[in-house]
N, C-alpha and C positions, 0 to 999 in steps of 0.2 A: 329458452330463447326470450329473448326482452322483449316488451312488451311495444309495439309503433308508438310514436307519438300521435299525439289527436292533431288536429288543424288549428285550433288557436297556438299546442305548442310550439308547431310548427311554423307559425306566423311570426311568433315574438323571437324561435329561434333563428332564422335564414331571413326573414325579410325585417327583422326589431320592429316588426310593428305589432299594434293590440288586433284580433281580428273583428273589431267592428268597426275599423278603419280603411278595412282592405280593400281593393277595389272587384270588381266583379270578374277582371280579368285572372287579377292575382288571388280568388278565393277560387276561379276552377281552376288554374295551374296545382295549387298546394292541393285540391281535392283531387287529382291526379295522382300530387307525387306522393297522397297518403296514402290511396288506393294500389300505388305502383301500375297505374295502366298509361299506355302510351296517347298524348294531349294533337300529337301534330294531325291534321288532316288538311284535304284539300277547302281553297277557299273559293274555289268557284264551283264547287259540289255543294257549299252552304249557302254559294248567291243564285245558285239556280236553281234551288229547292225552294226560295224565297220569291224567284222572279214568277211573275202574274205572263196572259198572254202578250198583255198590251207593253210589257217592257221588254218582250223579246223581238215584238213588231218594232216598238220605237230603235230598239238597237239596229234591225235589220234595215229599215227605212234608214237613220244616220248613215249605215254602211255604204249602203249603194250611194247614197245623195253626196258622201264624202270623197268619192272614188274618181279616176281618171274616166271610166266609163263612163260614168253618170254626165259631167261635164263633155265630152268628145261626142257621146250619142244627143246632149241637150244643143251642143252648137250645131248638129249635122242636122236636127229639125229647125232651127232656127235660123239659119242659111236656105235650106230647103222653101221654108215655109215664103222667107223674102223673095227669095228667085220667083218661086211660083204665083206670091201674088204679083212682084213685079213687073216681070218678064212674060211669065206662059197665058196665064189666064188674064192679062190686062188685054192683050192684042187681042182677044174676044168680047170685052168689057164684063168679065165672070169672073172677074179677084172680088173674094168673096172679104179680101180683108185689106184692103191697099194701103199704100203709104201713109201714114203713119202707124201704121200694124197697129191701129189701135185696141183692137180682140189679142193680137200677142202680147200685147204689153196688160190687159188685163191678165190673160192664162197664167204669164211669168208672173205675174204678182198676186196671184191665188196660189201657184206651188210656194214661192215664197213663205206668203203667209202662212201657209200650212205646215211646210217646212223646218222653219226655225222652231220653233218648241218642240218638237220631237224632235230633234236634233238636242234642245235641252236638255229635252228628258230625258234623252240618251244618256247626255255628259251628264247629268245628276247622278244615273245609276253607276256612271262609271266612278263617281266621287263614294258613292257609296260602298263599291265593293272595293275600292283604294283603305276604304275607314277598315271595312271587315278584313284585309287580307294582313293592314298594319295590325287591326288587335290581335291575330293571330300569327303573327310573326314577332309580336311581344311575348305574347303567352309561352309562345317554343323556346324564344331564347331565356325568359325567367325560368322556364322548366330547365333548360340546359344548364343554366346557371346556378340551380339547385342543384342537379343531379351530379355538377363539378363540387362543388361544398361539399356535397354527403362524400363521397369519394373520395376529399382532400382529408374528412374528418377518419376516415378508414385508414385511410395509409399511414396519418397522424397515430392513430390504436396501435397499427402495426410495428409501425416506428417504435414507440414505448414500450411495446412489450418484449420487440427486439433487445431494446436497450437494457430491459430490466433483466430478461434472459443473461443477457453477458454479461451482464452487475452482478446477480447471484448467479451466476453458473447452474441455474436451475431452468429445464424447459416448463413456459405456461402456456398451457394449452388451453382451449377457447374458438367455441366459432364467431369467426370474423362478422355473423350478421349480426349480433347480439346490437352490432352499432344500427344507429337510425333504419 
């Protein structure tokens, strides 16, 4: 049986580059395809083995804060809150926050304020495992793209020996792995 090629061979032969050129994507793909083990895996198994508590909170908070509920239950307190100083507890002189709500209009603008950067931080993380899911969606298809080449190089063997077979009218015999 021949012998594998090593990873620089294999760098200069499927990708024509030197391998201290390569990039880090394309040196665990070729360390993959030299090893023959399978490169695909899941990419949010990789971003949630990396996520801390505070970016699964920040995501959680995003969620609700982004949502039809969060909006429908903040306007049903915000109507609420006007009726009641306006209306219920004014005709006792007990609105504890009248016209011009000005304690609501602080509250709303402490969630706010708090709000918006976890909300960022959120969209960060999501840019983040956007990066992680494309490198890994490189990797599979250079892997796939290898593992078309080695296969075309096979059939190409086979091809030729076919050929040679019916040139000389002699069978050569040969295992097929002998190639890459």
């Amino acid at each position: 049986m021949a012998k594998r090629p090593s990873l620089p061979d294999l760098a200069r032969r499927y990708l024509a580059k030197e391998p201290h050129t390569l990039d880090p994507e394309e040196r665990n793909v070729l360390a993959s395809f030299e090893a023959r083990r399978p490169i695909s895996r899941d990419a949010a198994d990789i971003e949630e083995a990396t996520s801390t508590f505070w970016d699964r909170l920040a995501d959680k908070v995003a969620a609700v804060g982004g949502s039809w509920g969060f909006i429908f239950t903040s306007l049903t307190i915000l109507v609420a809150w006007m009726v009641l100083n306006s209306d219920v507890l004014s005709h006792w002189n007990k609105a504890f926050d009248p016209y011009p709500y000005i304690f609501l209009n602080l509250m709303l603008s402490m969630i706010a304020a708090l709000q918006a950067p976890i909300i960022m931080m959120s969209q960060n993380r999501a840019g983040d495992r956007d990066r992680v899911a494309a490198s890994h969606d490189y990797e599979v298809n250079l892997r796939a793209e290898l593992e078309i080449m080695r296969l075309h190089e096979k059939i190409d063997l086979l091809v030729a020996r076919l050929a040679r077979e019916e040139a000389t009218g002699i069978a050569i015999r040969g295992p097929i792995d002998d190639i890459v």
